[in-house]
C-alpha positions as CSV (number, residue, x, y, z in Angstrom):
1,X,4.6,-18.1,-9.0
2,X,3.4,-14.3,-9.1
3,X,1.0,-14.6,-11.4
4,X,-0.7,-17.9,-9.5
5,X,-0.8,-15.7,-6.3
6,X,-2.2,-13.0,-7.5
7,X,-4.9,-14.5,-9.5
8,X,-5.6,-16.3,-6.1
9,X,-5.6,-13.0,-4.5
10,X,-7.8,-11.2,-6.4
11,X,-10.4,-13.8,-5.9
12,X,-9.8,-14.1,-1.8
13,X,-10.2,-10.6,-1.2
14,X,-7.6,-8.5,-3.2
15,X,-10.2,-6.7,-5.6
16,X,-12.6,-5.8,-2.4
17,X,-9.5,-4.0,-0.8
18,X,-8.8,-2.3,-4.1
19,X,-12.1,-1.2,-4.6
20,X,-11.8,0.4,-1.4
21,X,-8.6,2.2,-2.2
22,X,-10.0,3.8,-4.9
23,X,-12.9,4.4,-3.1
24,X,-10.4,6.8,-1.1
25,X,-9.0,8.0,-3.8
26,X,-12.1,9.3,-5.0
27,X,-13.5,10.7,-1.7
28,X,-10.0,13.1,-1.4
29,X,-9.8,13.9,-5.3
30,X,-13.7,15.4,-4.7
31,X,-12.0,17.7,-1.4
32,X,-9.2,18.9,-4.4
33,X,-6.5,19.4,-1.4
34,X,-6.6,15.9,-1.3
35,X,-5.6,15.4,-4.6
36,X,-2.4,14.6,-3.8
37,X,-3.6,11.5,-1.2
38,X,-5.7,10.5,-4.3
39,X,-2.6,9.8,-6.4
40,X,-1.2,7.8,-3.8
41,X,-4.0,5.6,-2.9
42,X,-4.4,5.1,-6.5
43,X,-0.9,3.5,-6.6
44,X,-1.6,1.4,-3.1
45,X,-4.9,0.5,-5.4
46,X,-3.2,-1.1,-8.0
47,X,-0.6,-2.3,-5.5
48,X,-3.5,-4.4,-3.5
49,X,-4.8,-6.2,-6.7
50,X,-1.8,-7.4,-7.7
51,X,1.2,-7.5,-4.4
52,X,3.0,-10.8,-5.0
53,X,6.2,-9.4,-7.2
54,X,6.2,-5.7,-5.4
55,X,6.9,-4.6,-2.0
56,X,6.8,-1.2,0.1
57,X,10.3,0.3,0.8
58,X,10.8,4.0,2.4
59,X,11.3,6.5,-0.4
60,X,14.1,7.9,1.2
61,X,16.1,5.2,1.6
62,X,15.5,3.9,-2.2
63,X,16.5,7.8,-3.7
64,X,18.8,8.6,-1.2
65,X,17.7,11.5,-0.3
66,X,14.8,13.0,1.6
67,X,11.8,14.5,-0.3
68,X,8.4,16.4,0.8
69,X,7.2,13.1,1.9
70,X,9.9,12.1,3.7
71,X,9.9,15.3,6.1
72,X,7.8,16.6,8.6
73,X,5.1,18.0,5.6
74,X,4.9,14.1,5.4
75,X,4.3,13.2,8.7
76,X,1.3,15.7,9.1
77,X,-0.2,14.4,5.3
78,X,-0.1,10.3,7.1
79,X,-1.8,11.7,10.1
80,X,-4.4,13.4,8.2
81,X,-4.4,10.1,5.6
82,X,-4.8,8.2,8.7
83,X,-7.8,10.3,10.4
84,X,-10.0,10.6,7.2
85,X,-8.9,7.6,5.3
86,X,-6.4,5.0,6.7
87,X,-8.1,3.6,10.0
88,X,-10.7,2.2,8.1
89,X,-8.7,0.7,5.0
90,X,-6.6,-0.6,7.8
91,X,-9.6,-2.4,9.7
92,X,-10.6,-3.4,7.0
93,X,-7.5,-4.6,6.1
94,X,-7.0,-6.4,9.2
95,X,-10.6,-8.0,9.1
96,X,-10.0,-9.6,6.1
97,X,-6.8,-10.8,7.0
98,X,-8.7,-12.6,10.2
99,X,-10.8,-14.0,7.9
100,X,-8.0,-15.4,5.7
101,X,-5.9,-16.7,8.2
102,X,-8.7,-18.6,10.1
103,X,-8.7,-21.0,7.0
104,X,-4.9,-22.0,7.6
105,X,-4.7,-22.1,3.4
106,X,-5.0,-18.5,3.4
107,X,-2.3,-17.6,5.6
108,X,0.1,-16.6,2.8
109,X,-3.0,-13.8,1.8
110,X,-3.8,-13.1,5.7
111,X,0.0,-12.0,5.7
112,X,-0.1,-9.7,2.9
113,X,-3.1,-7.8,4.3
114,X,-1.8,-7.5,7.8
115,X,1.5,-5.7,5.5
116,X,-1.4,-3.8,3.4
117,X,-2.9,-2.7,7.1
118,X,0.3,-1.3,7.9
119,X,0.5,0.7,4.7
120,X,-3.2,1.6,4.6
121,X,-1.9,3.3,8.5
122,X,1.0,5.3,7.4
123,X,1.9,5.3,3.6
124,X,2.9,8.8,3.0
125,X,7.1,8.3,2.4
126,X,6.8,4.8,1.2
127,X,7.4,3.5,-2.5
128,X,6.4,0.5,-4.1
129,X,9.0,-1.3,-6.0
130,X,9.3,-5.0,-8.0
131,X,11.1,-7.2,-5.2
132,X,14.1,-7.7,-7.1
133,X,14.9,-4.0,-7.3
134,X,13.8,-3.4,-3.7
135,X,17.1,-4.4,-1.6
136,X,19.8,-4.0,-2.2
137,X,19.9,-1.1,-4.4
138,X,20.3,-2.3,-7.8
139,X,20.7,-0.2,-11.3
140,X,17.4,0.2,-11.6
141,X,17.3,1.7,-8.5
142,X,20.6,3.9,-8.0
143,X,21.3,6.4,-5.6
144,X,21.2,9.5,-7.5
């Protein structure tokens, strides 16, 4: 059932928003101290072409244990993610999903950008993770 969605997804709107993730990843790898944003909205990237199987968990509570991210150096790299880079993959985000949702047969898609908006926000901290590991923890995810 994965595959089925995702194929669907690509075509209604999930390579456009991956496009644009990279396209972010580009603009902070050029600024260098953004490299480390670039890595991430790589991962989102290939995240948004292919969601149905995955899902977004706080890092913290998948290790265990707090990491740069997790911490107050995180919360000042989201807000600077969010002034140069997540507002508009959010909108954009968000306008696709309007789009999608006004057909009523794309309200599963709608739903998964609305949760890719939320990301797009805030996604310093987070980890993305096949559904079957995300909750609970399982071996392939241990506490460590």
């Amino acid at each position: 059932m994965s595959l089925l969605l995702n194929v669907l997804w690509v075509v209604f709107g999930g390579f456009w928003m991956a496009v644009g993730w990279l396209f972010a990843a580009v603009i902070m790898a050029v600024t260098i101290i953004g490299i480390p944003w670039a890595h991430a909205a790589i991962n989102i990237a290939f995240y948004t072409l292919l969601p149905f199987g995955h899902t977004v968990v706080d890092r913290e509570e998948l290790t265990g244990r707090a990491s740069i991210g997790t911490g107050p150096l995180g919360v000042v790299g989201n807000i600077l993610w969010f002034v140069f880079a997540g507002w508009w993959l959010g909108l954009a985000h968000l306008v696709t999903a309007f789009f999608l949702a006004i057909t009523i047969i794309g309200l599963p898609f709608a739903w998964a950008h609305l949760k890719l908006a939320g990301l797009a926000l805030w996604p310093i901290g987070k980890a993305i993770v096949p559904i079957e590991g995300a909750w609970p923890h399982t071996a392939t995810f241990n506490r460590q």
